[in-house]
Structures are given as structure tokens and as C-alpha cells.
C-alpha positions in Angstrom: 40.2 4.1 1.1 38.9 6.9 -0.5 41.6 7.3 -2.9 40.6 3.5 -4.2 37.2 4.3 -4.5 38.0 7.4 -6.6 40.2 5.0 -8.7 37.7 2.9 -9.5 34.9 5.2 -9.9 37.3 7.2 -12.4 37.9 3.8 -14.6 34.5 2.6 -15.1 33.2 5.9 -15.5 36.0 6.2 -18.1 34.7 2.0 -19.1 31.6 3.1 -20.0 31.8 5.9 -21.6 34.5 4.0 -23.7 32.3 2.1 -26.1 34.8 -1.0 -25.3 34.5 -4.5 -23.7 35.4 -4.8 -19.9 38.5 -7.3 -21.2 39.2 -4.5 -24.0 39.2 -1.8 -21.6 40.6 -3.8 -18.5 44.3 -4.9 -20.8 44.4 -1.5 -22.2 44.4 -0.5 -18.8 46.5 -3.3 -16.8 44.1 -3.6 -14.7 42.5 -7.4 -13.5 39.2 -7.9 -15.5 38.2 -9.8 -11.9 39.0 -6.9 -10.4 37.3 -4.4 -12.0 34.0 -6.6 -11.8 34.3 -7.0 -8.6 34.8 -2.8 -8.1 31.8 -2.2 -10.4 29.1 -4.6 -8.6 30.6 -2.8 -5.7 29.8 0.0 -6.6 26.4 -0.3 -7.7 25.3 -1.9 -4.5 26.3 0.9 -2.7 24.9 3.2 -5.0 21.6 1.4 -4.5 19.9 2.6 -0.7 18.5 0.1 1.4 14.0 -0.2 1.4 12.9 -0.1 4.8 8.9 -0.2 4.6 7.0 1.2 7.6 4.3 -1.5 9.1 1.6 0.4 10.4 0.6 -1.2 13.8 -3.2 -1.6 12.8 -1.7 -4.1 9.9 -0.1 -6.2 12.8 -2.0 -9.3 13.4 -2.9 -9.7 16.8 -2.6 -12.7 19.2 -6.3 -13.1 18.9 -6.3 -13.7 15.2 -2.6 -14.7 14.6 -2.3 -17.3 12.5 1.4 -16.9 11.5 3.1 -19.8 12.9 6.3 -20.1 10.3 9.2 -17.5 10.2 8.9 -14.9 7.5 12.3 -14.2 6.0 13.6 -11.0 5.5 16.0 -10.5 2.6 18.1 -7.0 2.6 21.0 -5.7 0.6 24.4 -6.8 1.3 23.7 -10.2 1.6 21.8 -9.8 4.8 19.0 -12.6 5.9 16.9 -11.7 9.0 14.3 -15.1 10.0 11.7 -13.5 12.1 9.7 -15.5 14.4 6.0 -15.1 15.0 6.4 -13.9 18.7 9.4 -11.4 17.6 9.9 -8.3 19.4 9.3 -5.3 17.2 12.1 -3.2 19.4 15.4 -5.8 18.6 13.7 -6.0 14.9 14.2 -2.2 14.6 17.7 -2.4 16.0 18.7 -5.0 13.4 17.3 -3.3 10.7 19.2 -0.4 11.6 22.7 -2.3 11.7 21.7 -4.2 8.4 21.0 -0.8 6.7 24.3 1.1 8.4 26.6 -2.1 7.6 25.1 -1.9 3.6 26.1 1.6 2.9 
């Protein structure tokens, strides 16, 4: 696996640096113009670590004043969704998180 990534790290560093089209670079190179997009976006998501914002507690509404009564969407990279629920339970959140952000890198 490794080997592949340094492959394709080695061509599009060798891409841009080129001063060519993608197509121009990809025929020179026989290599699948499909391909190597698919390598580059690849590439950039993984270069490009995952956001995870601490909530304080004192910004957490309490049951008292709640008001929340719709699921707030969380988007993350990779393609990740998470729908949290009004009554969610901060400890499985955390857990998720975690797996979303190991599974991304």
C-alpha cells in the first residue's frame, strides 16, 4: 500500500510541478486520467485533519431551558454524517467522533 501511495504522491508532485494538463501529463505518462483524479482528491482529503471543536459544558443547554427538539446534523470528512438527537448521550457521541476521525485519516 505504501508503495502505491508513493506512486502517486511521486506523479502528481511531478503533475504539478510540470506546467501540463492532467490529460497532457496523464498520456505522457500511461496512466488513467480517472485514475489519477481519483489519487489526487485522495490525497488531499487525507492531507486535510479532521476539526473536532470542544463544547464547553456551560454552553450545553439544559433540560430546563432546552428548546432543541430537531436533530442537529453533524457533517465530517470522509463522507461521514452523524444525526444527533436532542436527548443524545455525550459519552457514545465522543466514541463516534473518535471512529469518524480514526476511519478519515
Amino acid at each position: 500500500m505504501k508503495n502505491k501511495n508513493n506512486f502517486w504522491e511521486k506523479h502528481i508532485n511531478a503533475w504539478e510541478n510540470s506546467g501540463v494538463s492532467q490529460a497532457e501529463y496523464c498520456r505522457k505518462n500511461g496512466i488513467s486520467v480517472k485514475t489519477f483524479g481519483y489519487r489526487k482528491r485522495r490525497m488531499a482529503a487525507a492531507a486535510i485533519p479532521p476539526k473536532i471543536v470542544p463544547i464547553p459544558q456551560t454552553a450545553l443547554p439544559t433540560e430546563s431551558n432546552s428548546r432543541i427538539s430537531k436533530p442537529i446534523n453533524l457533517y465530517v470528512p470522509g463522507g461521514f454524517r452523524i444525526e444527533v438527537e436532542p436527548d443524545f448521550c455525550q459519552i457514545t457521541l465522543k466514541r463516534m467522533l473518535e471512529v469518524v476521525s480514526n476511519a478519515s485519516v
